[in-house]
C-alpha positions in Angstrom: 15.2 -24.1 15.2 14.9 -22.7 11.8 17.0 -19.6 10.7 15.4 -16.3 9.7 17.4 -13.7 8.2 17.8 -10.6 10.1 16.3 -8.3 7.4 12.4 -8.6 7.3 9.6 -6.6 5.2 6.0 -7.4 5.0 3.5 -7.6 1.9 0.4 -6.1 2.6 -2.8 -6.6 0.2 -6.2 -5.1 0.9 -9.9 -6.3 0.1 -13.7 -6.8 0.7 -15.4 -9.7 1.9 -17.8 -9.2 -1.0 -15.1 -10.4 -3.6 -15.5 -14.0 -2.0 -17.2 -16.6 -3.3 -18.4 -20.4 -2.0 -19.9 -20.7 1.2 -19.1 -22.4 4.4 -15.7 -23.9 4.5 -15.4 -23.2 0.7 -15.5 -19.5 1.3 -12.4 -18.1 -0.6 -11.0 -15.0 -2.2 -8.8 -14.9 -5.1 -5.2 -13.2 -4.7 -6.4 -11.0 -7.8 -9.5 -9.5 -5.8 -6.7 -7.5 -4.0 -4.8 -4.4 -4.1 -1.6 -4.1 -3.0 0.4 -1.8 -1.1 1.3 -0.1 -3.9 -2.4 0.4 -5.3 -2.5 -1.9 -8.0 -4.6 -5.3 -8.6 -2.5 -8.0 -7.0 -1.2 -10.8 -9.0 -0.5 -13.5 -6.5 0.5 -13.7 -2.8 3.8 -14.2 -1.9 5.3 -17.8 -2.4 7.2 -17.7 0.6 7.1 -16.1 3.8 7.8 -16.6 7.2 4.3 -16.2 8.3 0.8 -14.1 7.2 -1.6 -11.8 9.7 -5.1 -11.8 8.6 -7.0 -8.8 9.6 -11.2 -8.6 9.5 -12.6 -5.5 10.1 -9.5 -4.1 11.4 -8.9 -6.7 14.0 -6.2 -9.6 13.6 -7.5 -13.2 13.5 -6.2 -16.4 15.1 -3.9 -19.2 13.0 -7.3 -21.3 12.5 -9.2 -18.6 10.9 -7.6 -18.8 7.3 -5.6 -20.6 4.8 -3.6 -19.1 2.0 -2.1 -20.3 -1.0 -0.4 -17.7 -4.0 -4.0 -17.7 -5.5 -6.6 -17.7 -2.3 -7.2 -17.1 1.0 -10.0 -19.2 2.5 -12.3 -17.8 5.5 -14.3 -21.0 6.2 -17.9 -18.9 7.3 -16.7 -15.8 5.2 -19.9 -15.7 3.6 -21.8 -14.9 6.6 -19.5 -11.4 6.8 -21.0 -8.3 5.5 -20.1 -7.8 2.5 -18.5 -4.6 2.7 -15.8 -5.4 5.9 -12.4 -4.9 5.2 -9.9 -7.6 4.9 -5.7 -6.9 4.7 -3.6 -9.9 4.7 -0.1 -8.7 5.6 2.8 -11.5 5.0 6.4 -10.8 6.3 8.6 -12.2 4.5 12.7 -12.4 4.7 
């Protein structure tokens, strides 16, 4: 069983599905097509974290919904979104 510190905090960044680009299983938005909490354009997503939410339109996904590295999140079938619903992607991290 791995060890989590006791003190946890989350990182959250906010975005549009319009900022994507690719289609299909290519979809993807860069970590700079965010804002972060603290209302500026975000540089990168965290490098590590014990895990991520996605949220689409307000409404958590499951685990096979997205990827995420410190420059993208993919949404495979993102494209097919309106443009204008709201993604956050909240990591908590230790």
């Amino acid at each position: 069983m791995p060890i989590v510190t006791p003190y946890q905090n989350s990182r959250r960044f906010t975005s549009t599905i319009s900022a994507g680009t690719g289609t299909g299983a290519t979809f993807a938005i860069a970590a700079t097509a965010f804002t972060s909490d603290a209302g500026t354009t975000a540089t990168a997503f965290p490098a590590t974290y014990n895990y991520y939410n996605l949220y689409i339109n307000g409404i958590m996904q499951t685990a096979d919904t997205s990827t995420v590295t410190t420059t993208t999140i993919t949404i495979p079938g993102g494209d097919a979104l309106d443009p204008g619903t709201p993604l956050v992607v909240q990591f908590v991290v230790s």
